[in-house]
C-alpha positions as CSV (number, residue, x, y, z in Angstrom):
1,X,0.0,0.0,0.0
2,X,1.4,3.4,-0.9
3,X,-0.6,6.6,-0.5
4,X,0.4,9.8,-1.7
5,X,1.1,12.8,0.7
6,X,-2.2,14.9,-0.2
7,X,-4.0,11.7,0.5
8,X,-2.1,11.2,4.0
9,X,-3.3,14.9,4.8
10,X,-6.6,14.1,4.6
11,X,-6.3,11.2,7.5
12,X,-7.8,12.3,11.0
13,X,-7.5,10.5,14.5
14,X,-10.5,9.1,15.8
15,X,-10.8,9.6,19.5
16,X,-12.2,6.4,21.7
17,X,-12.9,6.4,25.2
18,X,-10.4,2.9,25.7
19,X,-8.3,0.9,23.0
20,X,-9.9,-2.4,21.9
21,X,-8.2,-5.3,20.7
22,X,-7.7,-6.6,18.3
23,X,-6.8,-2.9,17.1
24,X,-9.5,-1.7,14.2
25,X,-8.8,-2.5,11.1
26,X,-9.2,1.4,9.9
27,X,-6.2,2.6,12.7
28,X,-3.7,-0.4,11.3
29,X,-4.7,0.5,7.9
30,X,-3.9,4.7,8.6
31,X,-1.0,3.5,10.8
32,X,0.7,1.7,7.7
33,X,-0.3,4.0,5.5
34,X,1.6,6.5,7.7
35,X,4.7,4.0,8.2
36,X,4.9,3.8,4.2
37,X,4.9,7.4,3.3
38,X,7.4,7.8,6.5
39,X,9.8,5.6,4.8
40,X,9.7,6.5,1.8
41,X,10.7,10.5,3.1
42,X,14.4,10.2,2.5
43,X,14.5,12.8,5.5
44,X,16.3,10.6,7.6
45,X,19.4,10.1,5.5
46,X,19.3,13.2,4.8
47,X,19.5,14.5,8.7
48,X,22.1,12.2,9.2
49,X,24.8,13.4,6.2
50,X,23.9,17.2,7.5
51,X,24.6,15.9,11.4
52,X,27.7,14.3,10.5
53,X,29.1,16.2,7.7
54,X,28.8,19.9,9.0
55,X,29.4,19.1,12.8
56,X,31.5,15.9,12.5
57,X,32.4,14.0,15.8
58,X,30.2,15.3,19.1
59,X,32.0,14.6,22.6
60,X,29.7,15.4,25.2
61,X,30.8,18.9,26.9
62,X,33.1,19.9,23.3
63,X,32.3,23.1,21.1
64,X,31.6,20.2,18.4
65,X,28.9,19.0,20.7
66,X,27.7,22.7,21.3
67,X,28.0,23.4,17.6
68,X,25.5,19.8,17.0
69,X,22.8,21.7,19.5
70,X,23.1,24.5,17.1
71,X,22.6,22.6,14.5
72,X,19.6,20.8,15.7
73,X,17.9,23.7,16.7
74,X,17.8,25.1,13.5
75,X,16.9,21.6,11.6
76,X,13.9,21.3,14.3
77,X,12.8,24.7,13.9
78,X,12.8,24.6,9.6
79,X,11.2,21.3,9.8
80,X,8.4,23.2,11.5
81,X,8.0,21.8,15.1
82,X,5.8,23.7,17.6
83,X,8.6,24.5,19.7
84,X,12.2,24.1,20.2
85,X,14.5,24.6,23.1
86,X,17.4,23.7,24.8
87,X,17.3,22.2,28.8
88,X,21.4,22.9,29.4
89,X,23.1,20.9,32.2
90,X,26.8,20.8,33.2
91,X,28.8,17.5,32.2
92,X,32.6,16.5,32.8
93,X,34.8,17.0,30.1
94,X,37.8,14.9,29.6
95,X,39.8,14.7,26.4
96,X,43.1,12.7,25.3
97,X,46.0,13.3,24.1
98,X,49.0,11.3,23.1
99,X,47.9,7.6,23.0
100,X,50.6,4.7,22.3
101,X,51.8,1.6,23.0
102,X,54.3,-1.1,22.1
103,X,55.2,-4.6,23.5
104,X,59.0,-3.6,24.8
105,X,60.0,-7.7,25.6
106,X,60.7,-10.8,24.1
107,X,60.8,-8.4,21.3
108,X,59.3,-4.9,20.3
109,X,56.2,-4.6,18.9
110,X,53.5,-1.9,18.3
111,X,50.0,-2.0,19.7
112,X,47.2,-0.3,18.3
113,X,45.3,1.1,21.2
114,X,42.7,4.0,22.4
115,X,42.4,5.6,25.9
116,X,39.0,4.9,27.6
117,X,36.8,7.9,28.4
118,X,37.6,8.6,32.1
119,X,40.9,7.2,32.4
120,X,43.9,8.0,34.3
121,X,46.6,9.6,32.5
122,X,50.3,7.8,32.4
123,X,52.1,11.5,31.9
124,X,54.4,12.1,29.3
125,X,56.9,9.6,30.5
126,X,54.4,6.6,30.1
127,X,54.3,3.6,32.5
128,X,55.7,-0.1,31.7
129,X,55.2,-3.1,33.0
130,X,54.6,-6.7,32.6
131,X,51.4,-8.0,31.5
132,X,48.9,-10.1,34.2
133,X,46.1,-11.7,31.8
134,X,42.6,-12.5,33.0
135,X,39.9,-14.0,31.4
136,X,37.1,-12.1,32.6
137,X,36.4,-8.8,34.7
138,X,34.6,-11.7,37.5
139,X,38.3,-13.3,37.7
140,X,39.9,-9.5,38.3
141,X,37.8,-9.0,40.5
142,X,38.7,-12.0,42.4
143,X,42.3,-11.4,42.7
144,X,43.6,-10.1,46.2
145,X,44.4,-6.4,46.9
146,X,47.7,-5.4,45.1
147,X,48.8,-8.4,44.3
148,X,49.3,-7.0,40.5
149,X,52.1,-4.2,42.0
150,X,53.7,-2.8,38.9
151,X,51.7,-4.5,36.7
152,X,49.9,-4.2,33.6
153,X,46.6,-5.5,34.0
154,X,45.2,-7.2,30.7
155,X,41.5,-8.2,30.7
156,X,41.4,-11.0,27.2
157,X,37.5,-11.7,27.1
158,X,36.1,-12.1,23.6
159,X,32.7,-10.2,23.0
160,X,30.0,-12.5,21.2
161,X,28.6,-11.3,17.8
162,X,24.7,-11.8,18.1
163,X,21.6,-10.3,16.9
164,X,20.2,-8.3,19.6
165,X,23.7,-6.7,21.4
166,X,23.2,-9.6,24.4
167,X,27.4,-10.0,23.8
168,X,28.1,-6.5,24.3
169,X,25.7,-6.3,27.5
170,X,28.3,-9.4,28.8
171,X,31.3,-7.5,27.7
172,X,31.2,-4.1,28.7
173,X,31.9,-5.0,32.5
174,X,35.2,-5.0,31.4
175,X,35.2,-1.5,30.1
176,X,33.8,-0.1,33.2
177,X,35.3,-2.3,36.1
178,X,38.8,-2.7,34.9
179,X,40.9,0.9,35.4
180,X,39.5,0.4,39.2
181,X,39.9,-3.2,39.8
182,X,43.4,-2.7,38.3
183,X,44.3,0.1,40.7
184,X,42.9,-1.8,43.6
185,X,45.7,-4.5,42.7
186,X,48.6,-1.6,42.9
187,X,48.9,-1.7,38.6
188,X,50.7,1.0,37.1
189,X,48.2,0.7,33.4
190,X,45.7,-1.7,32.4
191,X,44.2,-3.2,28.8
192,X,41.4,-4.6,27.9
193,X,40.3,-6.6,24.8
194,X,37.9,-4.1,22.3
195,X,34.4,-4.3,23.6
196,X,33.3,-5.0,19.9
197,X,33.1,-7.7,17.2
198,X,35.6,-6.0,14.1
199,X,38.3,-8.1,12.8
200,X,40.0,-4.8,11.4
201,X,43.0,-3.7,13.7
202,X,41.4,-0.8,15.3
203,X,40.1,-0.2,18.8
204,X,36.9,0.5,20.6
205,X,36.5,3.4,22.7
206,X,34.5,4.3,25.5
207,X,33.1,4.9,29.1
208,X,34.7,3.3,32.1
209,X,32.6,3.6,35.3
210,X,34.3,7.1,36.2
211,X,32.7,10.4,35.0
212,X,34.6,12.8,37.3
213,X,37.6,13.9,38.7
214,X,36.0,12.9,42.0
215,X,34.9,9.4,41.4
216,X,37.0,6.6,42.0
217,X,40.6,6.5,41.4
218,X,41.8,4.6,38.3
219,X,44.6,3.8,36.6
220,X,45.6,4.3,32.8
221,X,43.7,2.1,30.9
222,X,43.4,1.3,27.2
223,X,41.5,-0.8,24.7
224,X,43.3,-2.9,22.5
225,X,41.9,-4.0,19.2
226,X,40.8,-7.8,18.9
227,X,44.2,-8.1,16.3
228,X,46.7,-7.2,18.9
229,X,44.8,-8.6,22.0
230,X,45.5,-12.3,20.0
231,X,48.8,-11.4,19.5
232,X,49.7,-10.3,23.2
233,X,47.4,-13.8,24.4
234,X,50.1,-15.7,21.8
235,X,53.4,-14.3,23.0
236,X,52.1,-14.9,26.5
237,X,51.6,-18.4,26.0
238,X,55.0,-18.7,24.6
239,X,56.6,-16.9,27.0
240,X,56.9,-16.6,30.9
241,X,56.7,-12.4,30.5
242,X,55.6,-10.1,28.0
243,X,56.2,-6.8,29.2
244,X,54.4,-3.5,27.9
245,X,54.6,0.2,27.8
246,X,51.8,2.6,27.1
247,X,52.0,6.7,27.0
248,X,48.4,7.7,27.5
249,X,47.8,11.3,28.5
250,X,44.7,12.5,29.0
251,X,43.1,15.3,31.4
252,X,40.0,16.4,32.9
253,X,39.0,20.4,32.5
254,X,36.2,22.5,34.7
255,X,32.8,21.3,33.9
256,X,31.4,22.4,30.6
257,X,28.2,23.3,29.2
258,X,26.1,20.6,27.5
259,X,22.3,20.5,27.1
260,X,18.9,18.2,26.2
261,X,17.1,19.3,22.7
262,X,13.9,19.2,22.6
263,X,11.1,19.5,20.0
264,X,7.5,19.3,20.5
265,X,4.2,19.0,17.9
266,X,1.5,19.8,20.6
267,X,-1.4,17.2,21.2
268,X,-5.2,18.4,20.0
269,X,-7.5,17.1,22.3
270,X,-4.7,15.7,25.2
271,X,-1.9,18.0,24.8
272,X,-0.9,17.2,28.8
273,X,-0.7,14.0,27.6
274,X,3.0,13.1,26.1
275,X,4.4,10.7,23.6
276,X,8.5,10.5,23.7
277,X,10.7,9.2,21.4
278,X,14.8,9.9,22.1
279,X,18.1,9.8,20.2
280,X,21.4,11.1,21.7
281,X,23.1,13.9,20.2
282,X,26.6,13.5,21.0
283,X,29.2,11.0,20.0
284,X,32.4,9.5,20.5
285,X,35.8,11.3,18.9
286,X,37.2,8.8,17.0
287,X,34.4,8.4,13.9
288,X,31.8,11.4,13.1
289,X,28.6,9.1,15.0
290,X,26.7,8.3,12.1
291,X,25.9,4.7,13.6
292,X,25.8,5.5,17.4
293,X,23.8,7.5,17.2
294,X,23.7,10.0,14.2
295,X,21.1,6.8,12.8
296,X,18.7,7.2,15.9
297,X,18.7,11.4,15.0
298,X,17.6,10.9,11.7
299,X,15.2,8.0,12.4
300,X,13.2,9.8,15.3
301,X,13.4,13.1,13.5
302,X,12.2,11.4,10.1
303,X,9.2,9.6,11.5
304,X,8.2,13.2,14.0
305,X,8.1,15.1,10.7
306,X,5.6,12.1,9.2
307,X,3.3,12.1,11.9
308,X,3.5,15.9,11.4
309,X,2.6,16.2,7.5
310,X,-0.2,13.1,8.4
311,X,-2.2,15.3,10.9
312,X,-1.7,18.9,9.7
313,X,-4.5,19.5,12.6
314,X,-2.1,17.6,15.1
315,X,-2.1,14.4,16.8
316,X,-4.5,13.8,19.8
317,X,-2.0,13.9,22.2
318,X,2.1,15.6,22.8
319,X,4.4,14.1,20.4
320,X,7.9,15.1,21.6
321,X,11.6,14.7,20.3
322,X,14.2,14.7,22.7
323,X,17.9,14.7,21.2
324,X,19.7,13.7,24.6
325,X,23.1,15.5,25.4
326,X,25.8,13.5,27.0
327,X,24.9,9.8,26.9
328,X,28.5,8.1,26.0
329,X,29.9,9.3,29.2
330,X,27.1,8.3,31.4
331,X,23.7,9.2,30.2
332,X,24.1,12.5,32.0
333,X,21.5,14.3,29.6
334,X,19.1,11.6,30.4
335,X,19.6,12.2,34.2
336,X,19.3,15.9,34.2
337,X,16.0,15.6,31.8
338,X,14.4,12.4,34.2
339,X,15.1,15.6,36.8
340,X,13.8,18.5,35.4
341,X,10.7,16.5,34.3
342,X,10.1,14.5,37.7
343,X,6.5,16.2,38.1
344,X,5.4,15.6,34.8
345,X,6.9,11.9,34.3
346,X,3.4,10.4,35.2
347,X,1.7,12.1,32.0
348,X,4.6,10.2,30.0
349,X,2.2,7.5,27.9
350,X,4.7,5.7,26.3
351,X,8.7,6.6,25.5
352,X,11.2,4.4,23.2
353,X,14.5,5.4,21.7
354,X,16.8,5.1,18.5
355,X,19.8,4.1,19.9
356,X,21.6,0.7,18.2
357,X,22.6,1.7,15.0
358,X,20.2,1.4,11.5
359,X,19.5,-1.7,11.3
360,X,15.7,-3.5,10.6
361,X,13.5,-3.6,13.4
362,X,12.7,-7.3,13.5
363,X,11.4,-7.6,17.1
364,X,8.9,-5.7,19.4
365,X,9.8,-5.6,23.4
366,X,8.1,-4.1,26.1
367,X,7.7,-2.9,29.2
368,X,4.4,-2.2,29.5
369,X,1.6,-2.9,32.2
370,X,0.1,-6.4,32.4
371,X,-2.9,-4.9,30.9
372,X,-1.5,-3.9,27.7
373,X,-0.2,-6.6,26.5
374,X,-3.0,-7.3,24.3
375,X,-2.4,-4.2,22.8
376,X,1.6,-4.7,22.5
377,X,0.4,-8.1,20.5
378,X,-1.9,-5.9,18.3
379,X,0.8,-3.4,17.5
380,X,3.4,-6.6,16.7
381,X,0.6,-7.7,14.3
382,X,0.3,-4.4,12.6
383,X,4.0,-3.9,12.2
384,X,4.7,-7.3,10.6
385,X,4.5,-6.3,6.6
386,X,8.2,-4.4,7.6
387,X,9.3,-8.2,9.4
388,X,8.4,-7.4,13.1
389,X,8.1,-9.9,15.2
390,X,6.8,-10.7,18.6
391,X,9.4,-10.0,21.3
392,X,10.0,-10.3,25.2
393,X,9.4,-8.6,28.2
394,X,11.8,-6.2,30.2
395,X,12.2,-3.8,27.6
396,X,14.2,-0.6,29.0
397,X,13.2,1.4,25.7
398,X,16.9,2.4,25.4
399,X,20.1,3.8,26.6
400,X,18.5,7.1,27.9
401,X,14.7,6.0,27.8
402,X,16.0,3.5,31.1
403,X,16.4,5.8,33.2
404,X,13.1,7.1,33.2
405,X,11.4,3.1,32.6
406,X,13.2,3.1,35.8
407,X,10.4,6.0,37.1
408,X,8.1,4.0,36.1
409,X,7.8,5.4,32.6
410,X,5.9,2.5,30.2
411,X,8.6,2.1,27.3
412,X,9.0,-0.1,24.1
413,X,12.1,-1.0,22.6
414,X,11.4,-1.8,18.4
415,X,14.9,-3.9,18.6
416,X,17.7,-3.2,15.2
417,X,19.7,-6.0,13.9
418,X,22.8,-5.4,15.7
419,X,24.7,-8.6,13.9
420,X,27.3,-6.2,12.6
421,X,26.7,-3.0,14.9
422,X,29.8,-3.4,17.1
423,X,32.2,-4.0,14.6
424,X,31.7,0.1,13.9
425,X,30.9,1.1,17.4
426,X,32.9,3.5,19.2
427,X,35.6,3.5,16.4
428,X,37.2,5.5,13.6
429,X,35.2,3.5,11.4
430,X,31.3,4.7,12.7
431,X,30.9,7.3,9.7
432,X,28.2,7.9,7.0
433,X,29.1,5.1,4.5
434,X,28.3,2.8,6.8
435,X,24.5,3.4,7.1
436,X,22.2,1.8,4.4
437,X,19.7,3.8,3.2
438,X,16.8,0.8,3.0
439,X,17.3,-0.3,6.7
440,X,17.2,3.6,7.9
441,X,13.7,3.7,5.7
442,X,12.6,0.5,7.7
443,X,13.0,2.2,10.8
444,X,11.4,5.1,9.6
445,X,8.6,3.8,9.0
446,X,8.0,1.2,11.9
447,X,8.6,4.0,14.0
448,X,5.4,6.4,12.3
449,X,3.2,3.7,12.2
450,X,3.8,3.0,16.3
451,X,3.4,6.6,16.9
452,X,-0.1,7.0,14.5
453,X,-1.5,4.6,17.2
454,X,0.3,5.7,20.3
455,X,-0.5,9.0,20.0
456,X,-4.8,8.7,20.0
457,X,-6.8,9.4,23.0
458,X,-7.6,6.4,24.8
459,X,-4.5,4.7,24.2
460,X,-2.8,3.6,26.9
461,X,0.5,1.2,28.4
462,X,0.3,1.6,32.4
């Protein structure tokens, strides 16, 4: 079914008193209808090659970051949202410097490496030491105060490829734990295996468990890429000692200035009533974030604009776009929202978020009230002409939408294919080629036709 823009114009909600299931046949016909003329918009991509292309890579706290508020601002407000601002809040701001590393004995060899946001710096001079391998972060942490003194800590767990990012939920530990667990055993640096699935020799980046200058104490820690991590595991099993040095100089300046934007498209007949849909803003420094999450940008932005040229009288009820400052050090921007918002958070109806990259939605979770289920299962139906299927329970709607599920917020999460995801994520390689156009469109259009039902009167998940 494809209908042409004019003819989506002329669509109206109907209000009901309470949602029925199965849903009518004339809302899953509209809501298709929507999802098709959504995907075939091109607004996404487009959004995403402006995001990337004039602001480039977006660490939380940056001018780039500032300049990628800027920019969204003025996208939002040509687009033609009912309102646009920006909620600022204050985030750390680290950056790095000089990163290097080379295997100094049996024999030198280079390492390719990247710092981990948050971590210690080794100074100029560097730090070396031999290497202590674990298997895990659960065998680090089982290993007696200090007993790695001088030591270079080196956590070698392999991440699992799999559909729907369980591996990387079992690997990040690592990236988190490790810099603290290693200074707790008296190490002078610590490594860790890539928290990602690439066979190319280059490294992941990202967040330990430290945000601030005041947190924990850690020591200089690094991700290796999966290439050189096999080659240090090797040498050690050839050898009785492999010793390392690393140079990684990083530093932590006075709080900076990063903020929340949000768009609106005000509800008609339930405007206190508020749909949310979420994508972060910032990225990593490494690629220019057109996976994580430049993709979620474009999709929720995309699909807002469709609901918007559907209902030129507006929806029933609040649709609104938050573009979340600050999530890859530690959802910060979801935080300072969840707080700003905390008297409102009960008129949330539903939230969900764009936030693993562009590939298909294939699966529906929830966390949604036992009572609307039946409605979750109606929705499922209605989105399976783009391959939806039924999914699970526990749902956190996202990266940033969990922290306000965990207020009590109903969420969905329509799940990407994430088979190839980390094998881009928090590297040099996340750019703009990566995306495919078709998959983008999917999501696109999955995420109108949820909305076209979420937002009517009488809908409800709690």
């Amino acid at each position: 079914m494809r209908l042409h823009r004019s003819a989506l114009a002329a669509l109206t909600f109907w209000t009901c008193a309470s949602v029925a299931e199965p849903l009518p046949q004339d809302w899953v016909d509209q809501a298709r209808a929507i999802g098709y003329e959504a995907a075939n918009s091109n607004i996404a991509y487009s959004v995403v090659e402006s995001l990337t292309t004039e602001v480039g890579p977006r660490l939380a706290g940056t001018e780039a970051e500032a300049r990628a508020r800027d920019w969204a601002v003025s996208e939002l407000t040509k687009l033609g949202f009912d309102s646009v601002t920006v909620e600022p809040f204050e985030v750390p701001l680290w950056e790095r410097h000089i990163e290097r590393g080379r295997i100094v004995a049996p024999g030198e060899q280079p390492l390719v490496l990247v710092g981990l946001g948050g971590s210690a710096s080794t100074g100029d001079a560097g730090v070396k030491g031999a290497i202590l391998r674990v298997e895990s972060p659960e065998a680090l942490q089982a290993l007696a105060d200090g007993s790695a003194k001088g030591k270079i800590v080196f956590v070698d767990q392999v991440m699992a490829r799999t559909q729907d990012g369980a591996g990387y939920s079992a690997a990040v530990r690592k990236r988190r734990e490790t810099g603290e667990q290693a200074y707790r055993l008296g190490a002078v640096g610590a490594l860790i295996r890539s928290v990602g699935t690439s066979g190319h020799r280059f490294a992941h980046t990202g967040q330990m468990k430290r945000a601030g200058t005041s947190d924990l104490p850690v020591v200089p820690t690094a991700a290796v890429s999966g290439a050189d991590a096999d080659q240090l595991g090797r040498l050690l099993d050839r050898h009785d000692s492999v010793e390392v040095e690393l140079v990684l100089t990083s530093e932590y300046l006075p709080a900076a200035q990063s903020g929340n934007v949000v768009a609106e498209i005000k509800g008609r007949t339930r405007p206190d009533e508020v749909v949310i849909i979420g994508a972060h803003l910032d990225s990593w420094d490494l690629g220019t974030g057109a996976l994580d999450d430049g993709a979620g940008v474009g999709v929720v932005v995309a699909a807002a604009k469709a609901l918007m040229d559907a209902m030129p009288e507006g929806p029933d009820r609040t649709l609104r776009v938050v573009l979340f400052g600050a999530e890859e050090v530690g959802l910060v921007g979801a935080k300072a929202y969840a707080q700003k918002h905390q008297a409102d958070l009960d008129n949330i109806v539903l939230a969900f978020e764009s936030d693993f990259g562009a590939g298909d939605i294939w699966r529906l979770d929830h966390g949604v009230a036992d009572d609307a289920l039946p409605l979750i299962k109606s929705m499922t139906a209605m989105l399976s002409p783009w391959g939806v299927i039924p999914g699970k329970p526990g749902a956190t709607g996202g990266p940033d939408i969990s922290v306000l599920a965990q207020a009590g917020v109903p969420v969905i999460t329509p799940l990407q294919n994430g088979w190839d995801y980390f094998d881009y994520h928090h590297t040099p390689d996340d750019t703009l080629d990566k995306l495919e156009r078709h998959s983008l469109d999917q999501n696109v259009g999955v995420y109108a036709a949820i909305l076209s039902v979420a937002l009517r009167e009488g809908v409800y998940f709690k």
